[in-house]
LOTOR-685111 format. One record per residue: residue in three letters; x negated, y, z negated of N, C-alpha, C in turn. Coordinates in steps of 0.001 Angstrom, whole numbers, plus 500000, padded with zeros to 6 digits. Layout:
LOTOR-685111
ALAXYZXYZXYZ/...
//
This chain:
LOTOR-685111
UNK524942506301486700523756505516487030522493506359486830/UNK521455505914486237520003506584486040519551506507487565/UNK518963507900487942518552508489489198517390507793489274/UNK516851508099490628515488507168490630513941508444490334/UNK512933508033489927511893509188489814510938508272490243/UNK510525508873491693509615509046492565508118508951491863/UNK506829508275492115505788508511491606504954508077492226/UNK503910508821492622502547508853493595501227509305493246/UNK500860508576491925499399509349491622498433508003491524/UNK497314508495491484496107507554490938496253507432489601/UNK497386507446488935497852507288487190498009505462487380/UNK498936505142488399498952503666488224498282502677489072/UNK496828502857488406496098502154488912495731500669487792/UNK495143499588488533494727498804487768494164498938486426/UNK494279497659485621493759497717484326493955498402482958/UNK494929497862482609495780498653481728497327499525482511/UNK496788499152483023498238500718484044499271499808484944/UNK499621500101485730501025499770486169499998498756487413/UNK501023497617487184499577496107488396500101496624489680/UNK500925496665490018501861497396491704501335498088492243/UNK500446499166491787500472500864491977499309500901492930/UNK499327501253494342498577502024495342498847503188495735/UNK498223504104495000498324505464495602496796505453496521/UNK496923507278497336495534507363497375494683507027496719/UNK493135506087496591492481506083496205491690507198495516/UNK490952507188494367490244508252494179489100508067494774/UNK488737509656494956487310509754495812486113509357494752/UNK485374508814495272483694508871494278482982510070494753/UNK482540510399493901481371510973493768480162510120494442/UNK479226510953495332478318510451496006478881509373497218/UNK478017509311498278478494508799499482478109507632500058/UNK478843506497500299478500505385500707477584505184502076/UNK477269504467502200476585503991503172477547504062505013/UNK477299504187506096477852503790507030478539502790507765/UNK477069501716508012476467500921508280475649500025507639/UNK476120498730507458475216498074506293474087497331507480/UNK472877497280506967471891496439507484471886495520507846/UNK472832494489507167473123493334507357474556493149507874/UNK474935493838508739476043494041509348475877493638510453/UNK476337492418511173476085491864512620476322493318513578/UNK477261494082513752477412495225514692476302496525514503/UNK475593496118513476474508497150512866473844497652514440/UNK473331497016515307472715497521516093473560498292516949/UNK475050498254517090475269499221517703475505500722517406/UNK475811502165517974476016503084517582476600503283516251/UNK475793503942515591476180504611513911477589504801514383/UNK478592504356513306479833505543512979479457506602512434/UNK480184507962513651479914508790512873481581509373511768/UNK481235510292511090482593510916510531482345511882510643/UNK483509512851510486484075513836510111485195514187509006/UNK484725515219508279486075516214507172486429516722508157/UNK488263516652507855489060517355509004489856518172508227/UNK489783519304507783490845520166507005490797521158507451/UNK491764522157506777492130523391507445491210524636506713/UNK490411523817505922489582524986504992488510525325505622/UNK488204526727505507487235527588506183485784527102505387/UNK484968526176505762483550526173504870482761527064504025/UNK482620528201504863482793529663504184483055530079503281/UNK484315529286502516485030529514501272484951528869500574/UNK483434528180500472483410526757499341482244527498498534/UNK481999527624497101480928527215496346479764526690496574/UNK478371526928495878477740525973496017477298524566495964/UNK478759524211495103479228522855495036480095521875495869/UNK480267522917496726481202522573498070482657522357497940/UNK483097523176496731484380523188496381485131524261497447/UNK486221524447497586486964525135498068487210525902497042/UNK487248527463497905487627528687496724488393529891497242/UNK489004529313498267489912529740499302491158530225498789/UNK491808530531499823493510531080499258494214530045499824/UNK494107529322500926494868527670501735495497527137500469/UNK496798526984500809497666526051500251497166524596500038/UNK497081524088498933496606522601499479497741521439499582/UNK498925521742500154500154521655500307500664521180501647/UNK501085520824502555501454520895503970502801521395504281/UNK502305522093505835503085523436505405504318523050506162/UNK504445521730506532505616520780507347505744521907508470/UNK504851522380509036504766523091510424503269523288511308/UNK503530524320511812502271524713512792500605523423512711/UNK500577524169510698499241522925510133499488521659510528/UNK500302521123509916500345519980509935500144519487511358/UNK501114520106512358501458519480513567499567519448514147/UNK499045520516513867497743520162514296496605519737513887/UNK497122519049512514496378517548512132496852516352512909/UNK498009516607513297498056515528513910498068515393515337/UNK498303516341516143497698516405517031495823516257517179/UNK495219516550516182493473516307516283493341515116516340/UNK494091514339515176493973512757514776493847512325516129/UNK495130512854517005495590511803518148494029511965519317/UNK493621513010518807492568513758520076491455512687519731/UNK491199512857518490489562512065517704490256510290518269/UNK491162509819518125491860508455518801491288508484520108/UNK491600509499521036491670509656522407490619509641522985/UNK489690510461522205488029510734522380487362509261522538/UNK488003508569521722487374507324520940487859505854521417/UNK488844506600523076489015504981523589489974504383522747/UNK490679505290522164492058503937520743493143504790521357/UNK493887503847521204495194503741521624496331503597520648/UNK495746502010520041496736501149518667496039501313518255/UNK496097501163516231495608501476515282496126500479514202/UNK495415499672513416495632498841512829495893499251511556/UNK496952499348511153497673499241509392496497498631508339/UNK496146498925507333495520498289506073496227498847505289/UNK495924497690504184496748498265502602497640499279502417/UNK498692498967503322499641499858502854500601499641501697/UNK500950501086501386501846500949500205503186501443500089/UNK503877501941499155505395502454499428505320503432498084/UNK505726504451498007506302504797496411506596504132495395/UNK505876504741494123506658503591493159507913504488492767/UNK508979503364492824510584503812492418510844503295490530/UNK511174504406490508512122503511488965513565503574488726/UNK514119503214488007515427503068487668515974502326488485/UNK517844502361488380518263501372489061519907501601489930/UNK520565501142490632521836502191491073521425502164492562/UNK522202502529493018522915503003494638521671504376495145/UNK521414505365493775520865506400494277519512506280494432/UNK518770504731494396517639504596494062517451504757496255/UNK516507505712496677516254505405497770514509505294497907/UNK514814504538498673513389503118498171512067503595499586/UNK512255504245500900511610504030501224511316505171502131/UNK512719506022502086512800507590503033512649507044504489/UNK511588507747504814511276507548506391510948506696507126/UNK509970505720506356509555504400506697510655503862506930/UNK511773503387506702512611502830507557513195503084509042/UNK512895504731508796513133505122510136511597504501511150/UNK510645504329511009509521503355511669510071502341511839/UNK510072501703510424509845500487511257511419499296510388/UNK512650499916510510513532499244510101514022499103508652/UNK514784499138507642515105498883506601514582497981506349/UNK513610497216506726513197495364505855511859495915506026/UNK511432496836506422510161497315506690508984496148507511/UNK509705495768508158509116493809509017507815494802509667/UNK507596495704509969506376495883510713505600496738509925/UNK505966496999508564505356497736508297504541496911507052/UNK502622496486507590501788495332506593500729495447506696/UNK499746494967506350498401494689506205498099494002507678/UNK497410494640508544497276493864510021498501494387511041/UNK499116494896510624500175495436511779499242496204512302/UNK499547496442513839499448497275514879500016497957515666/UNK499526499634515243500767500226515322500196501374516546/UNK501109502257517688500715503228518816500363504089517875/UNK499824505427518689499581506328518441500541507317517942/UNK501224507187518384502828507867517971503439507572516554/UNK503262506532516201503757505700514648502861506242514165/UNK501520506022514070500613505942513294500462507656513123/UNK500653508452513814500832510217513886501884510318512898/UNK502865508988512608503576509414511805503607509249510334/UNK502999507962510126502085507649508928501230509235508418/UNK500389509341508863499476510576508687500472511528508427/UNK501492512021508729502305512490508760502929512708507180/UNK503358511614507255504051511090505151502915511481504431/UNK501749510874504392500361510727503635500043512542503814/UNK500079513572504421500190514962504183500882515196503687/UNK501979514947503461503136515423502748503074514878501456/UNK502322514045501357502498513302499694503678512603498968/UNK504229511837500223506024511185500179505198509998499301/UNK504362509472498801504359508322498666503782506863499298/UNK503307507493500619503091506570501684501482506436501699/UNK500980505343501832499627505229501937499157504160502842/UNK497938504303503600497331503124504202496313503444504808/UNK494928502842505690493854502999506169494710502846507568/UNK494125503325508293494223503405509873493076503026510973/UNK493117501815510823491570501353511798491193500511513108/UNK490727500835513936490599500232515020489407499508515025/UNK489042498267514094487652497312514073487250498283513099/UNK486023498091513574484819498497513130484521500211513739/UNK485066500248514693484868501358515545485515502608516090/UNK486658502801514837487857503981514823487881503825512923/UNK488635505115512494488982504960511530490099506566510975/UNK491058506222510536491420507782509637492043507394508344/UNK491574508014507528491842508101506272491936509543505385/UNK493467509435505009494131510888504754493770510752502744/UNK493572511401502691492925511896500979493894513054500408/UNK493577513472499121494281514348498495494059515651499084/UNK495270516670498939495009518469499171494653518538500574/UNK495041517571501773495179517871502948493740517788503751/UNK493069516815503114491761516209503731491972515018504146/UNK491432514542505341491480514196506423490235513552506558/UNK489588512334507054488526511922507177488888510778508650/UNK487911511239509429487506510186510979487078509788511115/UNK486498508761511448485033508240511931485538507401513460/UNK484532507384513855483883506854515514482635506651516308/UNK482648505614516888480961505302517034481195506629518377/UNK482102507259519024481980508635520103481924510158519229/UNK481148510670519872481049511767519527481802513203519223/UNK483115512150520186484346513159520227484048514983520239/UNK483302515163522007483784516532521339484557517346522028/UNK485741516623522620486876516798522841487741517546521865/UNK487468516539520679488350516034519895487739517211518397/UNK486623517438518569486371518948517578486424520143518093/UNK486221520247519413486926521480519770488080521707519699/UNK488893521148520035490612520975519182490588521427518415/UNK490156520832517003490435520936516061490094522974515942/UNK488774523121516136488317524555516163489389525690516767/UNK490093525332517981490928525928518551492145526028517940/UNK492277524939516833493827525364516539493513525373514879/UNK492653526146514219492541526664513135492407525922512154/UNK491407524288512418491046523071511934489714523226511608/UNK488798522184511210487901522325510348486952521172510915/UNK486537520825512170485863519378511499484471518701511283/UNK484551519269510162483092518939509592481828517461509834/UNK480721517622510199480511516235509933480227516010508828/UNK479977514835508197480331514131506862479385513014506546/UNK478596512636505443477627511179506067478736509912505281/UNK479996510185505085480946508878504724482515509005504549/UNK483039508505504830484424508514503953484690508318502613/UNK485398509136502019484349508603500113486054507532500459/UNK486889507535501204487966506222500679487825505140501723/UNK486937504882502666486489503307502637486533502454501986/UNK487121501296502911487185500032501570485892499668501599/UNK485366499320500088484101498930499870484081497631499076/UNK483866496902499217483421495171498629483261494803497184/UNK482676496127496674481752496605495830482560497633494767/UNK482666498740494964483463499756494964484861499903494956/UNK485998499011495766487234498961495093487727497650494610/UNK486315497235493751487506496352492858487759494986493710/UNK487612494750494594487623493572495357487063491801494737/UNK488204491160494382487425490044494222487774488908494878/UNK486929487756494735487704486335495608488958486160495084/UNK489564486028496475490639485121496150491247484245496704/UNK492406483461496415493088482104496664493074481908498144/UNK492784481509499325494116481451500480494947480332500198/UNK496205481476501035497608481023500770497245479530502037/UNK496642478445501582496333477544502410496685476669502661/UNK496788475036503129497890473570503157497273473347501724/UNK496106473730500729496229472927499357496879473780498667/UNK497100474883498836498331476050498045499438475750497892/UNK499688475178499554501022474778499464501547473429499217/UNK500811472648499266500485471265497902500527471442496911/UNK499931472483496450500395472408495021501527473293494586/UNK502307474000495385502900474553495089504417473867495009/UNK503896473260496325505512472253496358505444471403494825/UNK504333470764494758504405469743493582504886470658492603/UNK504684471803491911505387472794491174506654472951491152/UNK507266473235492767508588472761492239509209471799492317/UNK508544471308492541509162469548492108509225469225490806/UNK508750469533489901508384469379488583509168470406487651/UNK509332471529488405510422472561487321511656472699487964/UNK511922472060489548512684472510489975513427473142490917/UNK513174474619490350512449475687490878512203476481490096/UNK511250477849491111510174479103490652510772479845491403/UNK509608481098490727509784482504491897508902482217492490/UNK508868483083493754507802482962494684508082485010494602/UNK506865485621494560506890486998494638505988487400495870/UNK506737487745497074505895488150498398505544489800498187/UNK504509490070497913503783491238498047503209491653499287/UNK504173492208500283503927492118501532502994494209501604/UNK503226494842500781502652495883500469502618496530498832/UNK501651497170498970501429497904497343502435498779497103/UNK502820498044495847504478499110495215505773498031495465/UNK505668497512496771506631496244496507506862495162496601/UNK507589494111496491507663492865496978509104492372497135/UNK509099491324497824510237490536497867510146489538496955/UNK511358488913496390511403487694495678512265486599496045/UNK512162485248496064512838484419496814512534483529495466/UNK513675482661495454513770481544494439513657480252495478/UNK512466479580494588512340478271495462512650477225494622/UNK513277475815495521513582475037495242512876474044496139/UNK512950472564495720512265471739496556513001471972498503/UNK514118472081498284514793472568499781514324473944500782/UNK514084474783499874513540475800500392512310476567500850/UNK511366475672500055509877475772500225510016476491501779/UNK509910475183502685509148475412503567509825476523504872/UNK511337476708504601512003477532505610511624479314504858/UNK511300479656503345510270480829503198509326481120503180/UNK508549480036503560507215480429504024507022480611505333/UNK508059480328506224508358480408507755508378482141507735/UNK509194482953506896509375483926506895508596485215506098/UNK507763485094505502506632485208504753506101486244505304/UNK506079487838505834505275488745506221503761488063506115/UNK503119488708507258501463488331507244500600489056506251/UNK499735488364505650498577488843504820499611489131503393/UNK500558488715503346501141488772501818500345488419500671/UNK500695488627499486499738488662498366501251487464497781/UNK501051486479497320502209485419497136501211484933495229/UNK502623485407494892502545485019492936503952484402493164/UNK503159483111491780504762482439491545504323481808490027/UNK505772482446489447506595482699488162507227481972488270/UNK507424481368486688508688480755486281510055481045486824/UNK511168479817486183512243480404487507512765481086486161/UNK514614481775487227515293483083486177515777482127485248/UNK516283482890484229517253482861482800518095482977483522/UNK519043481984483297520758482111483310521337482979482228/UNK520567483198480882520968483946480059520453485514480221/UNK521651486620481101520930487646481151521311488571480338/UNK522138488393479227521349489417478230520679489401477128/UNK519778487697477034519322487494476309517763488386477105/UNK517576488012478425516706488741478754516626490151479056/UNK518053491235479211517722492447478647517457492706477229/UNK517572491911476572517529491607474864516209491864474697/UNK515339491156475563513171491382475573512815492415476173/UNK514043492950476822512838494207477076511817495228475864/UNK510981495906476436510309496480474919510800498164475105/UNK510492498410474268511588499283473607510055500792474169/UNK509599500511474321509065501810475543508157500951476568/UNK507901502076477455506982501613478420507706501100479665/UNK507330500406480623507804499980481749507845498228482029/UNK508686498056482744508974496599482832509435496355484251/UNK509440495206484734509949495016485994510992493600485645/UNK512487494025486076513497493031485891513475492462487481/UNK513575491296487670514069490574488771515018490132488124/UNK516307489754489382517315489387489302518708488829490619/UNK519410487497490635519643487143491746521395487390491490/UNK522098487840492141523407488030492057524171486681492417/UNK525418485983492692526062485267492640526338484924494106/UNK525777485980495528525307485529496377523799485166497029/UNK523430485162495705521783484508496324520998485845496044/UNK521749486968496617520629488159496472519695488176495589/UNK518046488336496157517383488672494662517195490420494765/UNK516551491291493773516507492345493637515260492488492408/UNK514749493670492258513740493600491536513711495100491347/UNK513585495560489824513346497037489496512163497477488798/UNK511582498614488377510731498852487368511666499596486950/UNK511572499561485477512612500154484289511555500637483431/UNK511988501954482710511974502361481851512763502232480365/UNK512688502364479177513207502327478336514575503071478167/UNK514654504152479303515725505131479179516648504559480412/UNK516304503491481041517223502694482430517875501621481271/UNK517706501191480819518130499956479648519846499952479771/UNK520719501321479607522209500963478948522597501164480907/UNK522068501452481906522280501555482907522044500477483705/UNK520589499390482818520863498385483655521864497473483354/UNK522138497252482053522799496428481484524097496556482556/UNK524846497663482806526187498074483354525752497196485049/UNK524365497506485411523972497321486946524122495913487068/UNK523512495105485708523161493444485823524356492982485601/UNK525599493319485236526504492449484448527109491425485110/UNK527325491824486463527518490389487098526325489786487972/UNK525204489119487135523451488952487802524039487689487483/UNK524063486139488211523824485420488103522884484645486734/UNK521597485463487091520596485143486416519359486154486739/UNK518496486486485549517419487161485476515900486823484671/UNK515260487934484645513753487514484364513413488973484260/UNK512314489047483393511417490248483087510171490209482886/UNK509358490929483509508168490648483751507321491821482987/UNK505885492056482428505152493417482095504794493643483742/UNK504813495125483541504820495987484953502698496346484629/UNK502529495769483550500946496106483558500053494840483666/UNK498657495061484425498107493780485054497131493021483898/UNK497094493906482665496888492652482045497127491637481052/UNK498941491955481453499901491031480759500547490300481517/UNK500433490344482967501237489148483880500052488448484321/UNK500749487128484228499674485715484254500154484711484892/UNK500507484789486454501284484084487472501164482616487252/UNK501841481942488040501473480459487130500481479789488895/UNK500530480623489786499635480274491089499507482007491460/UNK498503482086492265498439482917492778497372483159494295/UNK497993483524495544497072483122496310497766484316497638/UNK496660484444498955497170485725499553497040484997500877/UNK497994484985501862497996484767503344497042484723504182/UNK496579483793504523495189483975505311495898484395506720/UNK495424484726508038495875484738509288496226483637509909/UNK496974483451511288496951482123511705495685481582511864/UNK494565482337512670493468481058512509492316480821511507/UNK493236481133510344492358480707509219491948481354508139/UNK491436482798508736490627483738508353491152484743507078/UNK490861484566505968491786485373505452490879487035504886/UNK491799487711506248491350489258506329491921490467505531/UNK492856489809504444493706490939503452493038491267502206/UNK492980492226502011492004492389500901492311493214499543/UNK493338492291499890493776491940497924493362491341497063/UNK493135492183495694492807491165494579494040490550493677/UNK493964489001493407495087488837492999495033489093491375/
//
């Protein structure tokens, strides 16, 4: 069986590149704003931030580079433990307790086989189905220490960590660390000072989500006319896929039929990003037959008990999937790049009362 290879860069990002792919964001150059003017909470206390790293300021350039000897690595000891112990302090300082999940993501996996392991530790959080782990989950202090945790280590794991408007941590490349809080926390920087931490103030987080800045556009809610027209869809073919993008890097796939509509949308993780595709080929090796002969692809596929499953393949997974699919019911292949898949609906989970707070572009 072809092994699986792990991948976590800002390489598969939108537009041209792999449509799935949330890694860390890249930083910009130059610094956003705080506080917008026209921000109803504007009148209360500025957020402030802080850089939280282990680098001595001292050792930066006049460009504010680091020119240090620090590993930019985590050293899965002493360091680390007291990033995350600060995190929990700058939380503590700051009146937070729970910490709200955004855009999280998973590793992108390739290949296909038994040895593909899909998610490492995160299952140890929050279960093999990863049910708590989404866009809007709310998670203790303890979980979320552990998030920060992966995101130092560079396993693959990504997400914003925010309490409103008025907490925030966001872990960046080479073991930078960014806080913000309308408290001054200085609890929570003496800590850091005491145990051989760094924490700078800062006038932004350069990885804030920005409106503007990442790419953000309108989109669908997953709403009662979504799901009007969606039913009428399969009424008319049948059935479709329905692709639940419950985080960046993966999804679930469920085959709908006029019977099934409404008992998977019962089950539907919150703030999902929901695309729906044609249904599978019964002919599956006419559809390993299309794959293209380099580059990456994503096969879905349902086994003979219903299971669906879904891979990204490479050109060199091909004689391995063939052996993996042979008893697939039925399959489908999709381009793994965003501007060759062209969903036939596409629309993202609003909350129960209405509001739709996920901020995906479809």
């Amino acid at each position: 069986m072809c092994g699986a290879r792990r991948r976590s860069g800002p390489a598969f990002h939108q537009g041209g590149e792999v449509y799935c792919a949330q890694a860390i964001p890249t930083a910009v150059s130059g610094e956003r704003g705080t506080v917008s003017t026209d921000n109803p909470h504007a009148s209360r206390r500025p957020l402030r931030v802080w850089r939280l790293t282990k680098y001595n300021p001292a050792h930066r350039d006049e460009r504010g580079h680091y020119i240090g000897s620090e590993d930019i690595d985590s050293d899965h000891g002493p360091v680390e433990a007291a990033y995350l112990a600060a995190v929990a302090t700058f939380a503590e300082d700051s009146g937070t307790d729970m910490l709200e999940i955004r855009e999280p993501s998973v590793p992108v996996v390739t290949g296909v086989g038994p040895d593909v392991e899909r998610f490492d530790g995160l299952a140890e959080l929050f279960g093999g189905d990863l049910d708590g782990y989404h866009d809007g989950a709310v998670v203790a202090l303890d979980c979320a220490a552990e998030l920060v945790r992966s995101m130092l280590r560079g396993d693959g794991v990504w997400c914003r960590l925010e309490a409103g408007d008025d907490f925030f941590v966001h872990v960046g490349w080479d073991q930078y660390v960014y806080v913000g809080s309308r408290s001054d926390c200085p609890t929570a920087v003496a800590f850091a000072a005491e145990h051989g931490l760094f924490a700078e103030p800062f006038p932004a987080s350069p990885y804030s989500f920005d409106l503007l800045n990442d790419d953000h556009v309108e989109v669908r809610p997953a709403d009662t006319v979504f799901w009007t027209d969606l039913s009428e869809l399969v009424a008319q073919a049948s059935a479709v896929l329905l692709e639940e993008g419950y985080v960046h890097n993966d999804s679930r796939w469920h085959r709908l039929t006029p019977s099934t509509v409404r008992q998977v949308r019962e089950r539907l993780a919150p703030r999902s990003r929901l695309l729906v595709w044609p249904d599978l080929n019964d002919d599956v090796p006419a559809v390993l037959d299309s794959l293209p002969d380099e580059g990456l692809a994503e096969v879905v596929w349902q086994d003979h008990a219903g299971q669906m499953t879904s891979r990204l393949v490479e050109e060199g997974d091909q004689s391995a999937l063939r052996t993996y699919l042979a008893d697939a019911r039925a399959a489908t292949a999709l381009s793994a790049y965003a501007d060759d898949r062209h969903p036939l609906l596409a629309a993202v989970l609003p909350d129960p009362d209405g509001v739709l707070r996920a901020r995906w572009s479809t």
